[in-house]
Structures are given as structure tokens and as C-alpha cells.
N, C-alpha and C positions, 0 to 999 in steps of 0.2 A: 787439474788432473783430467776432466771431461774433455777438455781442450786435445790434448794430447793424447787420449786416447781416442777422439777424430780423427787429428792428423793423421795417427799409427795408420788404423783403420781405413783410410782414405789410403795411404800408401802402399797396403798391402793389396787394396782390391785393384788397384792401378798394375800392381804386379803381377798380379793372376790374371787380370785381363789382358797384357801385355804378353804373360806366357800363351795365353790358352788361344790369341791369335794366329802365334809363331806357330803350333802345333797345328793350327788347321789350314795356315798356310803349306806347312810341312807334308801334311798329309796327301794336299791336293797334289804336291810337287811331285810325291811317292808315286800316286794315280799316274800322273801322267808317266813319270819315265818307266812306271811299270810296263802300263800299256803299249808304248812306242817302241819296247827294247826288251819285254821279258821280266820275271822277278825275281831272275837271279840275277844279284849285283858281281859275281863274280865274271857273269858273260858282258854283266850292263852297269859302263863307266858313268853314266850319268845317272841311275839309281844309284850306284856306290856314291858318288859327290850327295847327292842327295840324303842319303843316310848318317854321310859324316856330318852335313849341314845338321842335320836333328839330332846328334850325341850333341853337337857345339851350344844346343840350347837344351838341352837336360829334358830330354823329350822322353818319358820311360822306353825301355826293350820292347816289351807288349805292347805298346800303341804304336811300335814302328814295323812291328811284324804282323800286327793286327791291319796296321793299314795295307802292308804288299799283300797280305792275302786276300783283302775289301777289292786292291784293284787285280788281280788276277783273276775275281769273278766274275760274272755273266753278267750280275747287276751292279757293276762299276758306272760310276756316274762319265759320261765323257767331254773332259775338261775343254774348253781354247784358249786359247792363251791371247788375248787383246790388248793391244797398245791404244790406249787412247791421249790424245795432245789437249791443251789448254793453258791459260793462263793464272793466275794465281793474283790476288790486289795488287797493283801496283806496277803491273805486266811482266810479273816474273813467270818465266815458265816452267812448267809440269810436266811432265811423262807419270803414265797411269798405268801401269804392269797390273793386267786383274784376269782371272783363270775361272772362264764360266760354260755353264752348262746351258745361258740363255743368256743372249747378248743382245736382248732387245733389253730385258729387265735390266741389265747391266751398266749400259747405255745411259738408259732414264735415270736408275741412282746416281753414278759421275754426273751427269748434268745438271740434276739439283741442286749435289756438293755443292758442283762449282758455284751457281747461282746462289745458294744461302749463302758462302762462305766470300761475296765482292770478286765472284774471280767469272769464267767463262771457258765451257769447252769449245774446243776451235777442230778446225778441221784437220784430217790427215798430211801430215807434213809444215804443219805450220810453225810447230818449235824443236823436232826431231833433229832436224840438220845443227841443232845448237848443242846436241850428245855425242858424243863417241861409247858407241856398245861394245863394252872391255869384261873380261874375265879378272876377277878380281878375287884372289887367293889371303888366306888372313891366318900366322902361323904364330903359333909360340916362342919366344925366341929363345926361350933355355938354350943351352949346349949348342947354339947355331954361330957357324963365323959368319956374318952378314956380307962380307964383303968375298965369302969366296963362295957362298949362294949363288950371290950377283951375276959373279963372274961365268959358272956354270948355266943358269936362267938366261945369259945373253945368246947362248945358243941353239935354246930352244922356245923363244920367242918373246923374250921380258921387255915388256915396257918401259916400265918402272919399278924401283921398288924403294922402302922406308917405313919411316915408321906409324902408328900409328895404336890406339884404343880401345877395348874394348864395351862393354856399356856399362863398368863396376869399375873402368877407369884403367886397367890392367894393359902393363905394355901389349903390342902386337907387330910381328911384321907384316907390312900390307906388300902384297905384290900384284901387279897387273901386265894386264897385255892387252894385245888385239881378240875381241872374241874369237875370232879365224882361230887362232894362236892355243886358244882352249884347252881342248884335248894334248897338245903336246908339254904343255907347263902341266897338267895335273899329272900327264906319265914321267915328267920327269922328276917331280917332285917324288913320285911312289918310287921311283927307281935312287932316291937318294934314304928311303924308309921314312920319309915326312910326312904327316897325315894334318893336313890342314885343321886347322879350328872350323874355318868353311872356304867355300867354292861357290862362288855364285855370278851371273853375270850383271853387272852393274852398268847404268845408262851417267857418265859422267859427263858434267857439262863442262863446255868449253869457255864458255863467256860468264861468267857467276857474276850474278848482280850485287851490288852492296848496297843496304836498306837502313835507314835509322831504328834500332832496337822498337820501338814500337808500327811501324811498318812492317818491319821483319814478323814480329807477334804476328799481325794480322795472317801474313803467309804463314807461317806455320801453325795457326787455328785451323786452317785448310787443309793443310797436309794433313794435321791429323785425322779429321772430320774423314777424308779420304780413306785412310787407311784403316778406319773403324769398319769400314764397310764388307761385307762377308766374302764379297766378286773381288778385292783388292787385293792383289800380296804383293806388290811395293808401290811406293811414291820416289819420285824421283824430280827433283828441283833445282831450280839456278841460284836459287840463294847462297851466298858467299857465307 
């Protein structure tokens, strides 16, 4: 019984430190498009993507309106948004999406990651050109015909589209494009009354490595290690 109520225990604090990431990721997202475009999501499309992104992870009302009024003040912290490159065990490669208010500090954390975790930060452009930066939309598919979606989304910039998961396992349709392409797939999704689960832009790789399950491990101890970090809001990797 002690046993199990570990495991539980263990489970749930992994839960709550998994939400209370997303929200502080969320928040900082809020910061910036507040500040670059206003806090009104009605003038400002990429605060509204941002707001639907935080219903999609069950982020309360008042911590999403708590934060557009945090960045609409005087003492808003002001974010940058840093790409940093490297390799991961086994030379798989890494994109480091992290949003900081000191990128020297920033910096030294990913480099340490890298170094504890058998991997290495590399220089600007060293694994960049092995992503395509896509906007990547993620909808419910109740009451959707997929294939006359498609058909509509071909005209206004779709990539790709099919299916995919949620993190509870839950179908999804995934859609993507050219980030270019961005803004005209989110208007025309609102011009069909779709409101995405989320909108975000995603760094996908074009060459995905295949690693033996415990190789693989090692890379994703790193990933994680990464994205523990307070300056991170996403990891991005070649692993297949």
C-alpha cells in the first residue's frame, strides 16, 4: 500500500510540475505578445493564439487576465526570445526555444544542461538548417469533415494535415504550414468558427535520427533536464 501511495504521489507531483511549467511558459508568451501588439486580443491575433494556447492547458481565467494586466504595466519584465543550437548524446540535434530577460544567465544554464546531460552547445546555425519553422494548429475533430478542411486549408497555405494525439492520448487533427503562412491558416480557420486546441510555431525536423531505446533514453534525459529550466519554453529534437 506504501508502495502505491509513492507511485500516486510521485505522479501527481510530476503533474503539477508539468502544469505549473505550461503556465509559466504561457505567461511569459502572454508578456510578450501583450507588449509587441497591445492587450487587447481582439486588435492582437497573436495574443488571442496565445490565450487559446492557455484554455488548451486548463490555465485558470484569472491567471490569464492576471497576466495581460502584469504585461500591460510599467514593471513588465521584457522578454527575448533565443534560439540556441547543439547537440544532444549521440549527435542528435537540439533547438532551444527559451524567452529571457538576461541571456548571459540563460546562456550558462543551456551550456551546463548540455555538458551534464553527454550532449554540447554548438554554435549559431550548426543544426538550424536540419528544421523547417512551421505553424502547427491542433483541433478537435468532432463534427469536422477532414477531408473538405483539407481541401479549403489548400488555399490558404496548408502543408500538411492528419492525424495525431493529445498528451491523455485523445484524437487530434494536426495541421501545419509554412510559418510565412501563419496568420492566414489561423484567419481562416476563425472564418470557418474553429478555435484551435492550440496555435503554435513548431521547429520540425527534417532528417530524424533513429536511436536504440536506450540511446534514445539518454537523449531524452536531456530534453528533459532542458526544459526543467525557468529561460526554456520548448525543446525541439531530431529524435525519431
Amino acid at each position: 500500500m506504501g508502495r502505491i501511495f509513492e507511485v500516486r504521489k510521485h505522479t501527481m507531483f510530476a503533474r503539477w510540475n508539468r502544469m505549473a511549467k505550461q503556465f509559466a511558459r504561457i505567461a511569459k508568451d502572454i508578456t510578450m505578445a501583450a507588449k509587441s501588439g497591445g492587450a487587447d486580443p481582439n486588435s492582437n491575433p497573436t495574443l488571442r493564439r496565445v490565450i487559446q494556447n492557455a484554455r488548451a492547458v486548463n490555465m485558470p481565467k484569472d491567471k490569464i487576465e492576471a497576466a495581460i494586466k502584469r504585461a500591460a504595466g510599467k514593471d513588465a519584465a521584457n522578454y527575448e526570445q533565443v534560439i540556441y543550437e547543439g547537440y544532444a548524446p549521440h549527435g542528435v540535434a537540439v533547438l532551444v526555444e527559451t524567452a529571457t530577460d538576461n541571456p548571459t544567465r540563460t546562456v550558462a544554464h543551456v551550456r551546463s544542461i548540455f555538458a551534464k546531460g553527454g550532449g554540447n552547445l554548438a554554435i549559431s546555425g550548426s543544426v538550424a538548417f536540419m528544421f523547417r519553422r512551421m505553424g502547427v494548429f491542433r483541433l478537435k475533430p468532432d463534427g469536422i469533415d477532414q477531408d473538405d478542411l483539407e481541401l479549403y486549408l489548400i488555399d490558404h497555405g496548408l502543408d500538411e494535415m492528419g492525424e495525431g494525439s493529445g498528451e491523455a492520448g485523445e484524437p487530434q487533427i494536426v495541421i501545419r504550414c509554412a510559418f510565412g503562412d501563419f496568420g492566414k491558416v489561423q484567419v481562416a480557420l476563425e472564418a470557418r468558427g474553429l478555435a484551435p486546441l492550440s496555435a503554435e510555431q513548431e521547429y520540425v525536423c527534417s532528417v530524424p535520427t533513429e536511436l536504440p531505446d536506450e540511446q534514445a533514453t539518454e537523449v531524452l534525459e536531456l530534453v528533459n533536464s532542458l526544459e526543467q529550466d525557468d529561460d526554456v519554453q520548448r525543446v525541439f529534437h531530431a529524435l525519431a
